[in-house]
PDB file as gemmi writes it, atoms N, CA and C in Angstrom:
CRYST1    1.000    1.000    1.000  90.00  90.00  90.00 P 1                      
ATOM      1  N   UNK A   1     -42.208  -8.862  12.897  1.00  0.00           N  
ATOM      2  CA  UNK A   1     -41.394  -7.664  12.609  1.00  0.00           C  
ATOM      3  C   UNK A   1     -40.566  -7.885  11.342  1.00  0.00           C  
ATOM      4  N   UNK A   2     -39.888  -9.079  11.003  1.00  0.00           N  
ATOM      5  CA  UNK A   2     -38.870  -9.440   9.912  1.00  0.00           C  
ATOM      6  C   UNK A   2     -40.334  -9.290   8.459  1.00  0.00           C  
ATOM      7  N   UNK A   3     -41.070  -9.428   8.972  1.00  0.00           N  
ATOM      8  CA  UNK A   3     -42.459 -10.284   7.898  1.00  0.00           C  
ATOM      9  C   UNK A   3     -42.423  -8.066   7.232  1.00  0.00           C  
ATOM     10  N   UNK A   4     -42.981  -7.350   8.351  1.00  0.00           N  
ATOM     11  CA  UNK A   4     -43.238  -6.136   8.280  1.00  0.00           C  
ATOM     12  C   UNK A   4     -42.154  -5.192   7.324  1.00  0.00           C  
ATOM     13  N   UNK A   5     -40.457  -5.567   7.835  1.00  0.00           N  
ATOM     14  CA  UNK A   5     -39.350  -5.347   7.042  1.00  0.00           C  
ATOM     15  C   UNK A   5     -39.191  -5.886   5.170  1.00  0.00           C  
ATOM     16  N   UNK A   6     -39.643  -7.050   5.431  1.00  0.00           N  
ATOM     17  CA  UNK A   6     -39.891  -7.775   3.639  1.00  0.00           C  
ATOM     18  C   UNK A   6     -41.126  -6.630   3.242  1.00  0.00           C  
ATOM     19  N   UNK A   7     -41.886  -6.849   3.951  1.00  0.00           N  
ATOM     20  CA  UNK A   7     -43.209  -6.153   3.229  1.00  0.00           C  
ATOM     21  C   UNK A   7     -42.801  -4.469   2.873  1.00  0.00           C  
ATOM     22  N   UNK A   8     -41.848  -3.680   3.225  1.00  0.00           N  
ATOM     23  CA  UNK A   8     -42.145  -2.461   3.335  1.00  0.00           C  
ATOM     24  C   UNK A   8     -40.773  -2.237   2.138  1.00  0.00           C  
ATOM     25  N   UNK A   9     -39.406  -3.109   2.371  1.00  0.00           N  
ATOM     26  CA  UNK A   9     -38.239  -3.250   1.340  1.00  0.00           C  
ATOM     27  C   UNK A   9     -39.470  -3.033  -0.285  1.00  0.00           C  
ATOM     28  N   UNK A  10     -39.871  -4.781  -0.639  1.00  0.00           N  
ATOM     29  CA  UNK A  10     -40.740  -4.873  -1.297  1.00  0.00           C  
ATOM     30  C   UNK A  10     -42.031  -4.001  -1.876  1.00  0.00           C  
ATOM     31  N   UNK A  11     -42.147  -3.183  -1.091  1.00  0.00           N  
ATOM     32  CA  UNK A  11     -43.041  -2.262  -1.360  1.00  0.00           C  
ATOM     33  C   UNK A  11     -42.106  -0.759  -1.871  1.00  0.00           C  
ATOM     34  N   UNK A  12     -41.786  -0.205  -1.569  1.00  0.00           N  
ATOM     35  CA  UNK A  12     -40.162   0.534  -1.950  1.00  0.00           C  
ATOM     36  C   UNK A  12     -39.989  -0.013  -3.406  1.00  0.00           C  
ATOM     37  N   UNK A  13     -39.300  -1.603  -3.358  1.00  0.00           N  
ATOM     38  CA  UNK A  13     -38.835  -1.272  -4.830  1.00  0.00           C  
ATOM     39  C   UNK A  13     -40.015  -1.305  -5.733  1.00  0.00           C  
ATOM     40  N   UNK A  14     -41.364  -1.679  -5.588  1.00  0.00           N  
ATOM     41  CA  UNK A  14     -42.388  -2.104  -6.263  1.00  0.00           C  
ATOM     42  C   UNK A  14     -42.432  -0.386  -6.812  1.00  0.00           C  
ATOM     43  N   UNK A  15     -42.548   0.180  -5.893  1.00  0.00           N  
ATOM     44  CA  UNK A  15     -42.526   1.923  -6.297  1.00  0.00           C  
ATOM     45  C   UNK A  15     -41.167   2.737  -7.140  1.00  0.00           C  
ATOM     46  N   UNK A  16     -40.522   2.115  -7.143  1.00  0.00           N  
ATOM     47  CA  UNK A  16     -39.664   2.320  -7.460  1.00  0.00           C  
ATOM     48  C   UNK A  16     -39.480   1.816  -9.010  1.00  0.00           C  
ATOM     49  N   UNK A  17     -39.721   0.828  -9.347  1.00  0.00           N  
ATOM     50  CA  UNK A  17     -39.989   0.489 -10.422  1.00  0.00           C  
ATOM     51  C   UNK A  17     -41.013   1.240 -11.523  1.00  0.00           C  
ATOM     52  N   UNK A  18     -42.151   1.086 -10.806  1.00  0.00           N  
ATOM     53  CA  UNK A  18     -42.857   2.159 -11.170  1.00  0.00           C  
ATOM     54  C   UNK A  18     -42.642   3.288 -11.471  1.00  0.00           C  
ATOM     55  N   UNK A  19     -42.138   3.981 -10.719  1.00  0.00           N  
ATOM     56  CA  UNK A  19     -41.450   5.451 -11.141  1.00  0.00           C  
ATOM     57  C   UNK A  19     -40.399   5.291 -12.427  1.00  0.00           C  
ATOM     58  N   UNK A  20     -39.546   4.116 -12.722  1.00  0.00           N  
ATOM     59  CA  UNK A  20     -38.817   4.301 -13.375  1.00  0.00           C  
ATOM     60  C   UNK A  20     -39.752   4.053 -14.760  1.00  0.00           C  
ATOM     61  N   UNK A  21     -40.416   3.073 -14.974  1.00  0.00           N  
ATOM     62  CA  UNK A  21     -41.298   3.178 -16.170  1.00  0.00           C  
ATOM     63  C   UNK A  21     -41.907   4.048 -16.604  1.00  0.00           C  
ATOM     64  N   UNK A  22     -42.470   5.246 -15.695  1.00  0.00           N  
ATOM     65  CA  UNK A  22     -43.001   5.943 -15.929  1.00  0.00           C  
ATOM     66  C   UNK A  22     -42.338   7.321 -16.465  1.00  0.00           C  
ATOM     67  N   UNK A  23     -40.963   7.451 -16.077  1.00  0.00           N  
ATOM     68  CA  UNK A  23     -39.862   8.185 -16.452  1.00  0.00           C  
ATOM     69  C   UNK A  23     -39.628   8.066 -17.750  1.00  0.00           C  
ATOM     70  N   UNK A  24     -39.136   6.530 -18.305  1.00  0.00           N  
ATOM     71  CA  UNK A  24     -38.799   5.908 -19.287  1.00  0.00           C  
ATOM     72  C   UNK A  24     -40.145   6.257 -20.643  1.00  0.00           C  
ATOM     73  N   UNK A  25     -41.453   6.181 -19.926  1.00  0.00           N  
ATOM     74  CA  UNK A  25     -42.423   6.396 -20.768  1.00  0.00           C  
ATOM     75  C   UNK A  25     -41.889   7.843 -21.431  1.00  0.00           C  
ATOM     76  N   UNK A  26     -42.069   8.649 -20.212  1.00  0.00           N  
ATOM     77  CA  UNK A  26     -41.854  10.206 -20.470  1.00  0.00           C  
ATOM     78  C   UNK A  26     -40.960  10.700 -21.690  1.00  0.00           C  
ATOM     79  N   UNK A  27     -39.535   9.893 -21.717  1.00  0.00           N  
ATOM     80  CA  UNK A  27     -38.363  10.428 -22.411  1.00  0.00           C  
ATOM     81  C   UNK A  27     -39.001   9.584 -23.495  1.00  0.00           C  
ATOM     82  N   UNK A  28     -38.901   8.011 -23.483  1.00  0.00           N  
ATOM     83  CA  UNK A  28     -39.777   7.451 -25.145  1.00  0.00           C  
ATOM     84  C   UNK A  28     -40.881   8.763 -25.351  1.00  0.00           C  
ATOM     85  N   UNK A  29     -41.663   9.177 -25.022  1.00  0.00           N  
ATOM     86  CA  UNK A  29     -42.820  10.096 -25.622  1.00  0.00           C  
ATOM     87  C   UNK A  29     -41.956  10.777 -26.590  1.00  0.00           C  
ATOM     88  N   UNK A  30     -40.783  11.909 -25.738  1.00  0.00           N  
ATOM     89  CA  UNK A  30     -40.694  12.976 -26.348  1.00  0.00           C  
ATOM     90  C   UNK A  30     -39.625  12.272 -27.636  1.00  0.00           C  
TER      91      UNK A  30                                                      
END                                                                             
């Protein structure tokens, strides 16, 4: 269950990150 909690935190910010680069791309474009 603790293993399932790391995995899902970790997965969250992994997405999260992502989104922000992809934001960051957006505003560098324009």
């Amino acid at each position: 269950m603790i293993l399932g909690m790391w995995a899902l935190s970790i997965g969250t910010a992994l997405v999260a990150i992502l989104m922000i680069r992809d934001i960051t791309r957006n505003l560098s474009d324009r």
